[in-house]
N, C-alpha and C positions, 0 to 999 in steps of 0.2 A: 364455200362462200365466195372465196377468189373466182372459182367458175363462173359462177350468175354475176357477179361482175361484168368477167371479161364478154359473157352475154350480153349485157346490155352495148358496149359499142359495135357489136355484131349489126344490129338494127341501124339502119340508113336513118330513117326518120326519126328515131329516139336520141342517133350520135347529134343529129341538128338539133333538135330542139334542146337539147344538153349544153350543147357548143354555143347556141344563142343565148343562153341564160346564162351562164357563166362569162359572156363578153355583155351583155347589159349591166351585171355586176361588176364588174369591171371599169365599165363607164362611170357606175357610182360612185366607187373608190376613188376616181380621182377625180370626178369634182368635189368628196366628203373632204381631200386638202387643200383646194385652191380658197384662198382668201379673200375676204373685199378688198379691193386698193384703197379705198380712201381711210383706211388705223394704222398706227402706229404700232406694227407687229411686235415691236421688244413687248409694250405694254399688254397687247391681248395676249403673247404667252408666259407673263407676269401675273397676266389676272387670272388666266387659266389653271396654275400652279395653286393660286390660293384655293382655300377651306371653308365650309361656312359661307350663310347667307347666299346673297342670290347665286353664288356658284352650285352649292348644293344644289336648289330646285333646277336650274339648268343640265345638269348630270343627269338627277331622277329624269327628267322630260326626255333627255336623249337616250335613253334606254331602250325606249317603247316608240320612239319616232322615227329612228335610222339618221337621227340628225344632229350635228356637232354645233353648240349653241356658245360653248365658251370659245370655240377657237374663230367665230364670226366668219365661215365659209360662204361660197356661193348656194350650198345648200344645208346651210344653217337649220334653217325650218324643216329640213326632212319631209317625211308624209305625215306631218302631223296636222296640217291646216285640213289635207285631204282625208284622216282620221275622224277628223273631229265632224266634217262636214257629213261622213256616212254616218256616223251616230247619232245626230241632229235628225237625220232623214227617217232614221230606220225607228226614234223616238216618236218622231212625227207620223208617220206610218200607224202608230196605235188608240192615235187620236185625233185625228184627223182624220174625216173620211173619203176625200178626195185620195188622198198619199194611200189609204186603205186600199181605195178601189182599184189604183194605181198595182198595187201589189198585185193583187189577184189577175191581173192578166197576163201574166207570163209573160215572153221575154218583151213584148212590145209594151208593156209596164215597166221590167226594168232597165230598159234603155232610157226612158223617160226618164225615171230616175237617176238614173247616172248622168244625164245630162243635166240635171238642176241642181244632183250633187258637185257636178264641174262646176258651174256657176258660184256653188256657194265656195268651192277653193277658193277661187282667186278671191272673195269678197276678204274669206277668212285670211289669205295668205298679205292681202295689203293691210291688213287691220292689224294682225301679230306681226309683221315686219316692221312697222310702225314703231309700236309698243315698245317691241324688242332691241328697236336701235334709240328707242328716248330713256327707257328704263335700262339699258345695260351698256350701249357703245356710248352712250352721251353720258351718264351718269359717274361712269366709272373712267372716264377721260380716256376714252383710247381712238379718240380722231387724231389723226396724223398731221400734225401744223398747218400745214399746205390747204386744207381742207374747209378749215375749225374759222367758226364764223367770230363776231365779237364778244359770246357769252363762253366759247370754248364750245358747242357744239357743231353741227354738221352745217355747212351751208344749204340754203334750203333745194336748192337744184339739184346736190349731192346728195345729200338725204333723199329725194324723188328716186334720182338715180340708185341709189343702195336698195330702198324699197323695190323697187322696180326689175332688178336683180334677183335679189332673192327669191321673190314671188315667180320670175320667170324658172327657177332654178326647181321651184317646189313643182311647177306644172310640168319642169323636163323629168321628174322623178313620178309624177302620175302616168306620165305618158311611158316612160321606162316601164313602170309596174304594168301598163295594159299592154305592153310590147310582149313581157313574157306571159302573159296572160292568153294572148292567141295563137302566140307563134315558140313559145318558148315551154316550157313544164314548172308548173307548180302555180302557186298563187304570190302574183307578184308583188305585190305592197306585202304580203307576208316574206318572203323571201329578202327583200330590201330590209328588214327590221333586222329578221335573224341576221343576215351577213354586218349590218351595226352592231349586233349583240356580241358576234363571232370572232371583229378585228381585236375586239377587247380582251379576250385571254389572252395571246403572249403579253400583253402588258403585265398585265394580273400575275403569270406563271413569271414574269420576272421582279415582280414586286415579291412574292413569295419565298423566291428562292432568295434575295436579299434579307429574309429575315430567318433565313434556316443558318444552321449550324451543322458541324459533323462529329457534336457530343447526340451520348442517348437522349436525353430528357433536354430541353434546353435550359436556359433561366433570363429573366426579364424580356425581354422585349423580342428574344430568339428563339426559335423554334429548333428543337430536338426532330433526330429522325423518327423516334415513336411519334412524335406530333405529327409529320407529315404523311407517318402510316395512316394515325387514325384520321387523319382530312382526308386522302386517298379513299379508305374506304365509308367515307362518310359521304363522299360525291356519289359514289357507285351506288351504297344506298338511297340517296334521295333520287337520285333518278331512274332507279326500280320503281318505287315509290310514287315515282309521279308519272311514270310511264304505266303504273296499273293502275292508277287512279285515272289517268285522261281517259285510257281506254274502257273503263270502269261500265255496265250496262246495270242496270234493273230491266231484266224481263218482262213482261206482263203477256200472255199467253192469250189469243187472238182466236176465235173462231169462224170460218164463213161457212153461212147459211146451204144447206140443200136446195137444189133445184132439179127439179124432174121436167126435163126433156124426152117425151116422147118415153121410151123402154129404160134410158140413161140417168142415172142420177149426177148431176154435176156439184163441186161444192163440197164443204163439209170436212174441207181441211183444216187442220192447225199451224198456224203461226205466232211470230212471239211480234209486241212490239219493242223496240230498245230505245231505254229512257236514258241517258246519259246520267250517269252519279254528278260531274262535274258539268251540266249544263252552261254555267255562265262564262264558263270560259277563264282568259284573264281578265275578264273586263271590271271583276268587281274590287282586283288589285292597285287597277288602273284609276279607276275612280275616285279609292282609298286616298291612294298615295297622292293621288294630284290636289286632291282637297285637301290635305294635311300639310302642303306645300304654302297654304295663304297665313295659317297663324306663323308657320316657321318664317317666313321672309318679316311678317309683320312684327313681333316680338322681339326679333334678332333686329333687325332696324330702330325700333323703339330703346334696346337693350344697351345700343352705338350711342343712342341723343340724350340715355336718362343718364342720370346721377348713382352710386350705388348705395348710397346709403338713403336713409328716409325711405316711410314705407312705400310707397310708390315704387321708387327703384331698385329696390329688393322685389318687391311682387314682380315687376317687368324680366330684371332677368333671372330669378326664378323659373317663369313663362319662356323664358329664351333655353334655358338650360333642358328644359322638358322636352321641346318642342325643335330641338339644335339634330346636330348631328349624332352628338351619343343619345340615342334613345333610351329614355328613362322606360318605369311599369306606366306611366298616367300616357305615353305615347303610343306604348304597345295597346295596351289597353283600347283608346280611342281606336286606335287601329284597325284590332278587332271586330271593332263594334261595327264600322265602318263595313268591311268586311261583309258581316254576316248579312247587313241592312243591303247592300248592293246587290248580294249573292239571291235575294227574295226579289229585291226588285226587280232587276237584269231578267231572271227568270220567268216572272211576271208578264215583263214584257214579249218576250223571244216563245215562250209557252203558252199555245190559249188553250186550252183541256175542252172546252166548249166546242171550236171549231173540230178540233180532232173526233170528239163524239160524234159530231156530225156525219165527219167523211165517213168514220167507220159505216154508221146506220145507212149513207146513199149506196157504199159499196156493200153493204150487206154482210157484214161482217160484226161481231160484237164480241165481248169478253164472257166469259161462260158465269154465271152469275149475278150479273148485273145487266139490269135491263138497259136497252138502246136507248142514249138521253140523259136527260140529268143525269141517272144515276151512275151511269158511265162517264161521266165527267166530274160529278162530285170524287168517284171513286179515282180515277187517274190524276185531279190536285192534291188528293188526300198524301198517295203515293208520292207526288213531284217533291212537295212538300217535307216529306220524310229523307228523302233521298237529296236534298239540297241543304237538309241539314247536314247530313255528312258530307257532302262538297266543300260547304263552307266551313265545315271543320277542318277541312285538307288544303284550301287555300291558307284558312288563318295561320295553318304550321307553318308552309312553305314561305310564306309573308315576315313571319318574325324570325325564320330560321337565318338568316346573315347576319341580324342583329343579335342572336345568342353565341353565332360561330362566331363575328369581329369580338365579342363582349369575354367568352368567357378563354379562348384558346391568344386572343392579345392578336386577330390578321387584322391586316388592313379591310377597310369598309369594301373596297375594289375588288378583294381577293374573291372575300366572303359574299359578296351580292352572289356567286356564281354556285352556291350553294342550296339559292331557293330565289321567291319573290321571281317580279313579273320575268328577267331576264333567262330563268329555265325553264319556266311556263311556255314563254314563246319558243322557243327552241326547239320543246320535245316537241310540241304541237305542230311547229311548222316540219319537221324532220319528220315527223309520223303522215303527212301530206304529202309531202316531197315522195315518199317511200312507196306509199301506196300508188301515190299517180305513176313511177315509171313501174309499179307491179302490174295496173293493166293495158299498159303497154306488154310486159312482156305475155301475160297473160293471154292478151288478145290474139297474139302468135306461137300460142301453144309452146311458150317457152314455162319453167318454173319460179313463179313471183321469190322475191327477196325474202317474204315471210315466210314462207312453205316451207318444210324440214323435205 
């Protein structure tokens, strides 16, 4: 294994574009600690420290965006205004049929595309920068005096300014990701997530090790070495687990047609097609989670103004407790449900079984049993269908498993997220990208890929 290694910086152009993408990331890093000037920094890492409420939904958001929300960075917003704008597009894409037709021409379609997906960042990065400094930097008092106008928030030229900032900060992280996108390996908005995912273990591993002990078993609130054995091996399991599941196929076995040329028969081979098990990717965690973020800030906020006694403010934090940071069954639950309904629709959209009938029958190719047409397309939803059940049974584990490792073993929320849910999803996935992109590289130079035995 150390061999193909040391193979890979053999390669002139695979050491560059290694050496580029590990110094883009880099660049990340330190603008992910520079601050705004105009807070009062004791306060923002005052309010950082705390629990609950909108700290929480700001956490979950920075998972999956590569962007540090409590600590009010220059790139605060991460790639998530740029996130959100391709989803919008690739939504629209299926209803729309301008955006439709747009798809179908290859790359002079999706240039086009990526060019009105630019557009829509910046619309989206002034609108959430906005939001994000009236609802978090203004709300929770952390303008710096100097600043703070005569209600205590931002002056409004300084507020332009911060907005202003930020947004430009989101756009230097676009243009980061399309940097290593042409010149550098791998896929960059993916690679900027993972490397946010990545800085958070030694926190994690030293959050951990403050709760171990060096008794067998431990008691209260400390973990025993057997405890840390079976976390150990319960990482290594789930990411077996979710490394054969992402890789996961349904076959469906492909026929093309005979054709007689002259004395020659051409044709008439077998192929498979591969349907992914886990089709939607993470996106139907991503969906979950961020929706299940509006009752939680709204109920925990109601739960601050109510009274607790009278039935009102009993039902409110009730609703707060459910809905909070310790996940109850009525959270998980919803979760779930959430879950499975994104994992149909995600797939829905990303799968048409219709067009694909199609190409088969232009290219002359069909499924042995099923005529070309409907019935090749009836039969290939039949099968998606089947097969997204069990995805979406393999997200929903991955999704509640931190909240059964924090719940039933006493880690912290921090530890445990790294034990399933969106932050391993992205990781094997993006790692499994990464992997294969410098295998055909080395591939294409008759050297032996990384996966090869």
């Amino acid at each position: 294994m150390w061999e193909k290694i040391a193979v890979i910086w053999k390669i002139p152009e695979l050491r560059t574009k290694i050496g580029l993408t590990l110094l883009m990331l880099a660049i990340y890093r330190v603008g992910y600690q520079i601050e705004v000037p105009v807070l009062d920094h004791v306060k923002v890492r005052a309010a950082a420290s705390q629990k609950g409420g909108i700290g929480d939904m700001l956490e979950t958001v920075a998972t999956f965006s590569a962007s540090n929300l409590r600590q009010v960075t220059i790139f605060g917003l991460g790639i998530m205004p740029y996130i959100s704008a391709s989803i919008i597009f690739q939504l629209l894409g299926s209803v729309y049929p301008p955006l439709e037709q747009l798809q179908k021409e290859g790359e002079a379609g999706r240039k086009k595309i990526n060019e009105y997906t630019r557009y829509a960042t910046f619309f989206l990065c002034v609108v959430q920068s906005w939001f994000y400094i009236a609802s978090y930097v203004e709300s929770q008092g952390l303008v710096a005096p100097g600043f703070q106008n005569s209600a205590g928030g931002l002056i409004w030229y300084w507020k332009l300014t911060t907005v202003l900032t930020m947004t430009a900060g989101t756009i230097f992280l676009m243009w980061l990701g399309e940097q290593i996108d042409e010149f550098g390996i791998g896929n960059g908005i993916s690679l900027l997530i993972m490397a946010g995912i990545l800085v958070r273990m030694p926190y994690a591993g030293y959050q951990l090790l403050q709760q171990a002990s060096i008794e067998l078993s431990g008691s209260g609130t400390k973990l025993g070495i057997q405890d840390l054995i079976v976390l150990a091996a319960m990482f290594v399991g789930v990411v077996t687990v979710v490394v054969f599941i992402t890789l996961g196929q349904r076959r469906i076995t492909m026929q093309s047609a005979k054709h007689v040329r002259g004395r020659r028969v051409f044709g008439g081979t077998k192929n498979y097609m591969p349907l992914k098990v886990n089709q939607a990717g993470v996106m139907p965690i991503i969906f979950a989670s961020s929706l299940l973020m509006f009752p939680m800030i709204i109920f925990t906020n109601l739960a601050n103004m109510s009274p607790t006694e009278g039935w009102w403010g009993r039902t409110i934090h009730w609703l707060a407790s459910i809905f909070g940071r310790d996940h109850g069954y009525i959270y998980n639950l919803c979760y779930l449900v959430l879950i499975y309904f994104f994992c149909y629709f995600w797939t829905a959209i990303t799968f048409n079984p219709k067009d694909m009938a199609d190409n088969l029958k232009n290219f002359g190719s069909f499924i042995p049993g099923y005529r070309p047409g409907k019935r090749t397309a009836d039969y290939l939803e039949k099968v998606m269908v089947r097969i997204t059940y069990v995805g979406a049974a393999f997200l929903a584990l991955v999704a509640i498993l931190p909240t059964m490792v924090s719940n039933s073993l006493g880690v912290e929320y921090n530890v445990a997220s790294f034990y399933g849910g969106t932050s391993l999803l992205i990781a094997v996935s993006v790692a499994f990208d990464l992997v294969q992109k410098i295998d055909s590289h080395l591939v294409m130079r008759n050297y032996t890929g990384l996966l090869e035995k």
